[in-house]
N, C-alpha and C positions, 0 to 999 in steps of 0.2 A: 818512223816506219811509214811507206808509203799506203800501206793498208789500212782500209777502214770500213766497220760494221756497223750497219744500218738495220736495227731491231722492227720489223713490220708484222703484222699480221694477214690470215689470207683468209678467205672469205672461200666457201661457207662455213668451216667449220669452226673461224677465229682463231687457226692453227697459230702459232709464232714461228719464225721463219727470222733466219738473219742473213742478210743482202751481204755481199762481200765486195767491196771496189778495192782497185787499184787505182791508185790517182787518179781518181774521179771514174776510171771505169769497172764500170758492173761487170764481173769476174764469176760471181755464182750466187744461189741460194741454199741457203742450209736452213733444212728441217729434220725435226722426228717424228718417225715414223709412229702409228698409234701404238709400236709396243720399245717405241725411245730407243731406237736404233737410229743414228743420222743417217741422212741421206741429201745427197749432191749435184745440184742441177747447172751444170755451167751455161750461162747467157748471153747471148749477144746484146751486146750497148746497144741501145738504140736512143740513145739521147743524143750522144754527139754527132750521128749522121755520116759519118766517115768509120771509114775501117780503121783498126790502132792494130798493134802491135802489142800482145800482153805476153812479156817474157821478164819473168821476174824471179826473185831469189825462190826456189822451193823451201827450205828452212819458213822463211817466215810466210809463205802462203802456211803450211803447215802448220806453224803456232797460230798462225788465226783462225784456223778451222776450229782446231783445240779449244781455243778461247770460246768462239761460238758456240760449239757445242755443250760447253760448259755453262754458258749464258741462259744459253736454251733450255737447260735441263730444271736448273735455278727458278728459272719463269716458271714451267709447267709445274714443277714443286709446289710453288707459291700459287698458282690458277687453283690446284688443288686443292692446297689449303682453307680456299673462302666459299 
């Protein structure tokens, strides 16, 4: 699959947040909200400096959301825990 998730955190809060690329371009961020409802920020590249073209399968945009969101959730469980 062309898609890949980049687990980050954000500053101030030390929120986790997971970056979403499509072959190598940054597509969105996905976080939860403070009461764990995701929420979807789509971004502009700015690394590669050119415009792309991001047309890709929905199915698997959609299972990676899924996945993150589920990654995410796992995390903040676990932040809880300590």
């Amino acid at each position: 699959m062309a898609f890949e998730i980049l687990f980050i955190t954000e500053d101030p809060d030390i929120t986790p947040a997971a970056e979403i690329q499509f072959a190598g371009q940054r597509v969105c961020i996905i976080r939860l909200s403070r009461h764990g409802s995701p929420e979807i920020e789509f971004v502009k590249d700015r690394y590669l400096g050119k415009d792309v073209e991001m047309v890709f399968p929905l199915k698997d945009f959609v299972e990676t959301v899924e996945l993150a969101v589920s990654d995410l959730a796992s995390w903040l469980d676990k932040l809880a825990e300590n």
